[in-house]
VOGU-3710 file (C-alpha; in Angstrom, 3 decimals, decimal comma):
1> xxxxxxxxxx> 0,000/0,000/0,000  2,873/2,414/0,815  4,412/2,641/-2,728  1,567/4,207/-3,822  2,411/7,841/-2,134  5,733/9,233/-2,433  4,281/11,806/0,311  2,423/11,249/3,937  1,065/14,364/5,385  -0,572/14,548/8,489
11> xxxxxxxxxx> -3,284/16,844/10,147  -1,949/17,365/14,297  -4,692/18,318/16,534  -6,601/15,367/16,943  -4,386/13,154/14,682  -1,094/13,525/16,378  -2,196/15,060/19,998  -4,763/15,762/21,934  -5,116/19,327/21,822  -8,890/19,454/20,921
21> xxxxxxxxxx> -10,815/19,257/23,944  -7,949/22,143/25,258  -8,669/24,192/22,530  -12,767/23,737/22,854  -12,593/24,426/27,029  -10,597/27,579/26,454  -13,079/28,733/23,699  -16,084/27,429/25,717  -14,607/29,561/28,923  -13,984/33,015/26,931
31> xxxxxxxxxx> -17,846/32,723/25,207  -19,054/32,761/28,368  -17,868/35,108/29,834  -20,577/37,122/27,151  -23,292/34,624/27,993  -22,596/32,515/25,098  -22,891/28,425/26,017  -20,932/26,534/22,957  -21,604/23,359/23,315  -19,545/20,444/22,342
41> xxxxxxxxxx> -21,877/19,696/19,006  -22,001/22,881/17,819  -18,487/23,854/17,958  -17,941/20,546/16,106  -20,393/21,155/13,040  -18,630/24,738/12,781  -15,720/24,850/13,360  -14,531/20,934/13,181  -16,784/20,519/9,757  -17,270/23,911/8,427
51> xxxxxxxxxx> -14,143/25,654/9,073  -16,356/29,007/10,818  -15,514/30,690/13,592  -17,846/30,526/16,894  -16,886/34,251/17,273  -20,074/34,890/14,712  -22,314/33,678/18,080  -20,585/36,388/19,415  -20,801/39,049/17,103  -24,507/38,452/16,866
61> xxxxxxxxxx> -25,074/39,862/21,109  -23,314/43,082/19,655  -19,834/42,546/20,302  -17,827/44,612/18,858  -14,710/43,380/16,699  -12,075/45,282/19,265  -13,694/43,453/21,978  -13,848/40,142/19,765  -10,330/40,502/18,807  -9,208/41,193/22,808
71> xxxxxxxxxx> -11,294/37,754/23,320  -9,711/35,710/20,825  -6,105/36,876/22,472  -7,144/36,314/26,327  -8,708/32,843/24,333  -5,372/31,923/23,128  -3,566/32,749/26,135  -6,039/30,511/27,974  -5,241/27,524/25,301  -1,520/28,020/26,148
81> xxxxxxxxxx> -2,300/27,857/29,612  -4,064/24,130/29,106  -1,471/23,004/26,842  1,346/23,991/29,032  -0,183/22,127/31,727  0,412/18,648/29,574  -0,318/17,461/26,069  -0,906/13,782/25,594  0,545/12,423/22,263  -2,491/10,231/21,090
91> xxxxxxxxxx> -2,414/6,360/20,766  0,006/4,795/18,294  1,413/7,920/16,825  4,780/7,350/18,308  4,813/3,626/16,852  3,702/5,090/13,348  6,186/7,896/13,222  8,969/4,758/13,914  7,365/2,230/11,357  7,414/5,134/8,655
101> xxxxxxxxxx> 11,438/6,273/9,524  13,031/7,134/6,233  10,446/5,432/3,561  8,799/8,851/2,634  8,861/12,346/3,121  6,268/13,398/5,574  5,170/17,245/6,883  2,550/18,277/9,568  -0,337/20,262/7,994  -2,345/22,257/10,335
111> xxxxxxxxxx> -4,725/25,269/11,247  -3,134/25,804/14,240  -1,446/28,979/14,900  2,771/28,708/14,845  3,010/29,569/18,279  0,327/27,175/19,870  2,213/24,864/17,546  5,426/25,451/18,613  3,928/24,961/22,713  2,700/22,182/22,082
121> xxxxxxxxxx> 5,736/20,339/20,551  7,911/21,837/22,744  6,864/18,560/25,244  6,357/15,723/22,481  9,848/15,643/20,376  7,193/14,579/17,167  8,680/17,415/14,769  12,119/15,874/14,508  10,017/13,222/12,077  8,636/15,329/9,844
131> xxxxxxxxxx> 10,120/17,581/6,898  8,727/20,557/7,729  5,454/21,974/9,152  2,345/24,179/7,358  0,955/26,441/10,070  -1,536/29,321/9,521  -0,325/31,761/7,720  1,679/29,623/5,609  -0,744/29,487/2,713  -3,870/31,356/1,539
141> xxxxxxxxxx> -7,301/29,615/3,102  -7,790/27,575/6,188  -9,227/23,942/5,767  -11,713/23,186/4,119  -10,212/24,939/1,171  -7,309/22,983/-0,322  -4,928/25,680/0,063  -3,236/24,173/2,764  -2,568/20,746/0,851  -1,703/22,527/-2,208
151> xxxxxxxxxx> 0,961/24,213/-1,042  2,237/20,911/1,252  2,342/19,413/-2,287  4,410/22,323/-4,367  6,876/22,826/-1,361  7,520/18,568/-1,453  7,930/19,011/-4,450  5,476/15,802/-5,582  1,781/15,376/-7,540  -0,754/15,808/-4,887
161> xxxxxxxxxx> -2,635/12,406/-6,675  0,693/10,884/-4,808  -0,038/11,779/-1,309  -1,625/10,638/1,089  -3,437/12,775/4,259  -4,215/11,422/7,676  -6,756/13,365/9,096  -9,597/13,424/11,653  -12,051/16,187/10,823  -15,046/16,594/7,863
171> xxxxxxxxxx> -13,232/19,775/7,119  -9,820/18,522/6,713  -11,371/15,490/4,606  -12,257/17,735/1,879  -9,542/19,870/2,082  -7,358/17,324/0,959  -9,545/15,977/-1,187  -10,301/19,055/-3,011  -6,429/19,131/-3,326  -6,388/16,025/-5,156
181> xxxxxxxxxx> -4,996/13,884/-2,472  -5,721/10,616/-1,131  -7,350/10,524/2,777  -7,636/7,970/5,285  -9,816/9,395/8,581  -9,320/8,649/11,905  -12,205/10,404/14,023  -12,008/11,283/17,681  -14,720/11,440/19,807  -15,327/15,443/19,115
191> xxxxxxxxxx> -15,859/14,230/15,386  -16,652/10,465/15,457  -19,940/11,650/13,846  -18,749/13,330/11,159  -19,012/12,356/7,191  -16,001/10,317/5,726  -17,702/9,092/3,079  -14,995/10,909/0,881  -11,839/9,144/2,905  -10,295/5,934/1,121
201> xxxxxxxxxx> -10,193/4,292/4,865  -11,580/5,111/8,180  -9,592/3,367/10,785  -10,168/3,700/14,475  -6,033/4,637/15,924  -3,072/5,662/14,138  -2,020/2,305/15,210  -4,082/0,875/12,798  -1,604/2,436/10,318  1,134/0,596/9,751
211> xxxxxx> -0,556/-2,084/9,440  -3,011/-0,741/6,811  0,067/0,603/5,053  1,307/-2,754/4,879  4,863/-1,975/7,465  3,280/-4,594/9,861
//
């Protein structure tokens, strides 16, 4: 199965740590603080399938965007708070990142913001696998749009119908999809529901990997 990709690429909250349910609590905590209650669901069909931002709910009590922008750095500051308190690197990743040493090229693709990044693998060691890593603000449009595949593509240097994405959200499904790529899905609970009708394989742990890879 492997020498079909010359290329791995690899989504990280949610497929390589788990970061979600940090990054949901600090939201959840700043929204209220405006009387907004995000619940669990919600945040998942907006922001973990639609790509939107839960700061609309916000904007719609009157909020103005200096005070939404103040709320989205005390947010972040919050997340950082969580995430310096312990990250857990999520079941099977270390295995996978061994199995895979030296057959292909891989690179972390992400939303996540470089400095949130750089917190968060400051405790796991994981980058030292990878070729590089796609934060935001490294290309155009977040996920869903394929911008962020795209441009993991052109900077490998390889045809994106060569590469293969591991992700765990709707919205990252399509975005590398929509880049022409190849994606297996491995949900979480926050997006177990989700569609991955598009995905080539849905399997339930990145330890299920290697083995579906054929490395096993």
């Amino acid at each position: 199965m492997i020498e079909r990709y010359d290329a791995i690429f690899f989504d990280n909250d949610g497929i390589l740590v788990d970061t979600e349910p940090l990054f949901l609590r600090a939201t959840q905590e700043i929204l209220a603080t405006v009387g907004v209650a995000l619940s669990a669901e919600l945040y998942h069909d907006w922001v973990m399938r639609e790509g939107r931002t839960v700061f609309e709910l916000v904007r719609e009590k009157g909020i103005s965007d200096e005070e939404i922008l103040e709320m989205r750095r005390v947010r972040g500051a919050r997340y950082n708070a969580l995430i310096r308190e312990g990250v857990r690197v999520l079941e099977g990743v270390h295995e996978t990142m061994d199995a895979l040493r030296g057959l292909r090229p891989k690179a972390i693709v992400t939303s996540s913001s470089r400095d949130h990044f750089d917190e968060i693998h400051a405790q796991t060691g994981l980058v030292a696998h990878f070729d590089f890593v796609l934060a935001d603000g490294d290309y155009t449009r977040h996920k869903p749009h394929p911008d962020p595949y795209v441009v993991a593509a052109r900077r490998m240097g390889v045809d994106p119908s060569r590469c293969l994405v591991i992700e765990d959200t709707e919205r990252g499904l399509v975005a590398a999809t929509e880049a022409g790529m190849a994606c297996v899905a491995i949900p979480n609970a926050l997006t177990a529901g989700a569609d991955f009708s598009r995905a080539i394989a849905r399997l339930d742990s990145m330890s299920a990997l290697p083995g579906w890879l054929g490395l096993d």
